[in-house]
N, C-alpha and C positions, 0 to 999 in steps of 0.2 A: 477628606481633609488633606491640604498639600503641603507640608511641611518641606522649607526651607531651608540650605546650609547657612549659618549666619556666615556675614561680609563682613568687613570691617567698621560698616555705617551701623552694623546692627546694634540694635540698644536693648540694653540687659538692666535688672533692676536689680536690685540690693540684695535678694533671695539669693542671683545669681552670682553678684559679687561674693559673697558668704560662701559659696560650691568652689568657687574658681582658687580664692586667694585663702583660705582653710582659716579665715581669719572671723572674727566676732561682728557685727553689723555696728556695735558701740566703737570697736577700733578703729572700724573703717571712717565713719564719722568723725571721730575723734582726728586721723591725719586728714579729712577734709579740713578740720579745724585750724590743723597747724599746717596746713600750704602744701602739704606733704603726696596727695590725694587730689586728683581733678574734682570739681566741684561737681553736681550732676545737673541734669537739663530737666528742667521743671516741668511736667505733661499732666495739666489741672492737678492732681492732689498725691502724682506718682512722681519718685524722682528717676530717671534714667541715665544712664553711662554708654558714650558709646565703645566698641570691642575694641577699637582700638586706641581708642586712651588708655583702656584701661591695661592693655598689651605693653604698653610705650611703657608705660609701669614698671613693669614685669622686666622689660629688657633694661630700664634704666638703674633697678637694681641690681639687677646681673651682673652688670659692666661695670658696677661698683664695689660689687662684692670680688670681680674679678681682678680691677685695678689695687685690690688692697691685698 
């Protein structure tokens, strides 16, 4: 089997968002609700996120938490 380092195109599913951001799968949903959260990319019946949306995330509250 040849496993691969993820890139930034790489697409991660909702298990992996739950690992990454220590957060519930219902919150996560919940800021897709409120604009807050990238939507994800619909693959037949899976939803996806790519690593670097969901990155830009991550730094754009950083830089918010830092400006405050």
């Amino acid at each position: 089997m040849h496993i691969t380092s993820p890139t930034p195109d790489t697409l991660v599913g909702i298990a992996t968002l739950v690992d990454i951001l220590q957060r519930s799968r219902a919150s996560i949903y919940t800021d897709i609700k409120n604009k807050t959260f990238p939507k994800p990319l619909k693959l037949g019946n899976s939803s996806r996120w790519r690593l670097s949306e969901v990155m830009a995330v991550i730094d754009r509250l950083s830089d918010e938490r830092d400006a405050s």
